[in-house]
C-alpha positions as CSV (number, residue, x, y, z in Angstrom):
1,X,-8.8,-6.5,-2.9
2,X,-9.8,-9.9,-0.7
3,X,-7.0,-11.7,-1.9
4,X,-4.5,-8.7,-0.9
5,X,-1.3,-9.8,0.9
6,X,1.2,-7.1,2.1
7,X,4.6,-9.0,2.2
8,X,7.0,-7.3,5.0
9,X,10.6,-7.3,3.9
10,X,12.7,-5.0,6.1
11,X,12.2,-3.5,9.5
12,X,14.0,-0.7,11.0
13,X,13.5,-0.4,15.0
14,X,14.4,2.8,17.0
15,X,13.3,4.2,20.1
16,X,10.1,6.1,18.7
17,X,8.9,3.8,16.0
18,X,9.5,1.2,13.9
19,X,9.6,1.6,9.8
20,X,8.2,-1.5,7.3
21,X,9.3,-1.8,3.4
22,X,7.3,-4.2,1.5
23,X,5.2,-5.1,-1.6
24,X,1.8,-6.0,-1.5
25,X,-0.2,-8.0,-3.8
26,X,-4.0,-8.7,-4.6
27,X,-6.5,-8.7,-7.6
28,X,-8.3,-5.5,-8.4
29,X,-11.8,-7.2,-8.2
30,X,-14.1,-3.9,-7.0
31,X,-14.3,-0.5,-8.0
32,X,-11.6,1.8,-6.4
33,X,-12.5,5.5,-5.4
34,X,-8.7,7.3,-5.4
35,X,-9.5,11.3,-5.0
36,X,-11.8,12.2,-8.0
37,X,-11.5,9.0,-10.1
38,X,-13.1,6.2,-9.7
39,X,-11.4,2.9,-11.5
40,X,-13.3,0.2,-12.0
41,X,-12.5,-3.1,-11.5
42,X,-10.0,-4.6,-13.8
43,X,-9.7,-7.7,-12.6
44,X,-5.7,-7.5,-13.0
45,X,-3.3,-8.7,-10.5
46,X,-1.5,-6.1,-8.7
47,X,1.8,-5.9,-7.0
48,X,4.4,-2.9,-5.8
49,X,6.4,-1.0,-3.2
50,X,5.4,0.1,-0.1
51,X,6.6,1.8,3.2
52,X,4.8,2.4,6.7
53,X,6.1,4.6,9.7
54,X,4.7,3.8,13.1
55,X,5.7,5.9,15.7
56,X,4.9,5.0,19.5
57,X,4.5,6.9,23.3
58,X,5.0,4.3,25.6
59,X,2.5,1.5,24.4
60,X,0.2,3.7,22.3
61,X,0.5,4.0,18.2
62,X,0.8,7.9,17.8
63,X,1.0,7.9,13.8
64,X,0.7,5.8,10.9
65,X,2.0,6.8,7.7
66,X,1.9,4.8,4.7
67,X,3.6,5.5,1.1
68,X,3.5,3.6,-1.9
69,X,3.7,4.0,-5.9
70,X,0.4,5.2,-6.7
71,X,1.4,5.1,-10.9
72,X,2.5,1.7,-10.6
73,X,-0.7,0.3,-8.9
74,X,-2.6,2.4,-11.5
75,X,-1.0,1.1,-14.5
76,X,-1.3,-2.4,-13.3
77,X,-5.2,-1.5,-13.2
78,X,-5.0,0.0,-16.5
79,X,-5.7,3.3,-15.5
80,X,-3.0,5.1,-17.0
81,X,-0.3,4.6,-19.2
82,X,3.3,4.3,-18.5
């Protein structure tokens, strides 16, 4: 999505990592591979939830984990129904 804009809402800060809440938003111009599907481009704007995890030694990013509703962006493309 080119015009895609994650929007960071909340932070929580520890000693190992730091966690991010969000939405992010973009148009679904281009085909999208997700597992066995492929959805084609829709060109519907998108927008939901998301969460990252980012866990740190010393200076160095150990893990990245990202979650976010996979039904929501696919009904937005129209590739399911809700």
């Amino acid at each position: 999505m080119p015009d895609g804009r994650h929007h960071l809402e909340r932070f929580l800060v520890d000693g190992a990592g730091v966690s991010v809440e969000g939405t992010y938003e973009g148009t679904h111009t281009s085909r999208l591979v997700f597992g066995a599907e492929e959805i084609p481009a829709s060109g519907n704007r998108l927008g939901f939830p998301f969460a990252s995890v980012i866990t740190f030694e010393g200076d160095q990013i150990v893990t990245v984990s990202v979650y976010f509703d996979t039904m929501a962006m696919m009904a937005q493309m129209g590739a399911v129904s809700v």
